[in-house]
N, C-alpha and C positions, 0 to 999 in steps of 0.2 A: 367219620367225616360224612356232610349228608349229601346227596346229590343233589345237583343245580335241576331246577325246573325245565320240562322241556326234552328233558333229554330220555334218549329210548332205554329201556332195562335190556334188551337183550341186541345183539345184532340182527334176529328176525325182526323184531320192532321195527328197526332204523329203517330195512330192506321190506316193508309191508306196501303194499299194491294200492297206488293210491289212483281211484279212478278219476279219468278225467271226461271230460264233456267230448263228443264225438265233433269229428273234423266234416264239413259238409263234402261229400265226394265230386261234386259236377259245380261249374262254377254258375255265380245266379244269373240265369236267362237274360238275352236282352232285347225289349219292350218292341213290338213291331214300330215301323217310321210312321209319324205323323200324331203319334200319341205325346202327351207331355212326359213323360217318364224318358223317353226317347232321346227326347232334346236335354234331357239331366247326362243320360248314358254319355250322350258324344261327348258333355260337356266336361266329362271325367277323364278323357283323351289326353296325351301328353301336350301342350300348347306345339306348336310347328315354329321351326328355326324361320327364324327371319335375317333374309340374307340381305348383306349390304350391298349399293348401288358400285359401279364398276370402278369411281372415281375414289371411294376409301381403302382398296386395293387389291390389285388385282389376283383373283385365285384363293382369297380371305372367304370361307365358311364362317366366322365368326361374326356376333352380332353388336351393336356398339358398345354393349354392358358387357358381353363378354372379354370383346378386346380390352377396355379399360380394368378390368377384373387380372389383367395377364401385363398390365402395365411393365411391370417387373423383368419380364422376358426379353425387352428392348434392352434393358441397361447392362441386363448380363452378355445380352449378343455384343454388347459394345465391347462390354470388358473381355471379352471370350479375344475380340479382334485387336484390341491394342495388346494383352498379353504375348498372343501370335505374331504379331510387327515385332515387338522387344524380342523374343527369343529369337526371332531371324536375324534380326541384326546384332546379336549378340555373338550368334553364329556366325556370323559374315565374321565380324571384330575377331570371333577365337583363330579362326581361319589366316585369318593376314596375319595375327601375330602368331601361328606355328609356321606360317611360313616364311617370316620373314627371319623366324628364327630359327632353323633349318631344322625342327621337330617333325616334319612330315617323313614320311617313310616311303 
């Protein structure tokens, strides 16, 4: 049977030292202020959170695109809160009826 292309004849073959290109050690310099090179440097900066005014809510770090991005987060709080009413009062309901039916101990 012949061997498929490609493939190593020995297991040293497979395990052979393949060099690679050297990693730069220090990272690249950055341009003294007031050169053009400078104003690229800042320009590669994370962008800065932009916070919303006091009236879309209050103690919200979130920015209009992000809060609409988290849309989803509302409907669950919702449903997180009607689930917790239904079990309460489901609760209340087992309650009357073990004690009206003298199950309680």
């Amino acid at each position: 049977m012949a061997r498929r292309a490609g493939k190593a004849a020995s297991r040293k073959a497979r395990q052979r030292n393949v060099p690679r290109a050297p990693r730069p050690s220090e990272p690249a310099p950055v341009p003294p202020v007031g050169t053009p090179d400078a104003r690229e440097a800042t320009s590669l900066d994370p962008p800065r959170r932009v916070t919303a005014p006091l009236s879309a809510g209050v103690g919200s770090t979130l920015s209009s695109r992000e809060r609409a991005e988290y849309h989803y987060v509302e409907r669950d709080l919702r449903n997180i809160g009607i689930l917790t009413a239904l079990m309460a009062v489901l609760l209340f309901v087992a309650w009357l009826a073990f004690s009206a039916l003298g199950l309680t101990g």
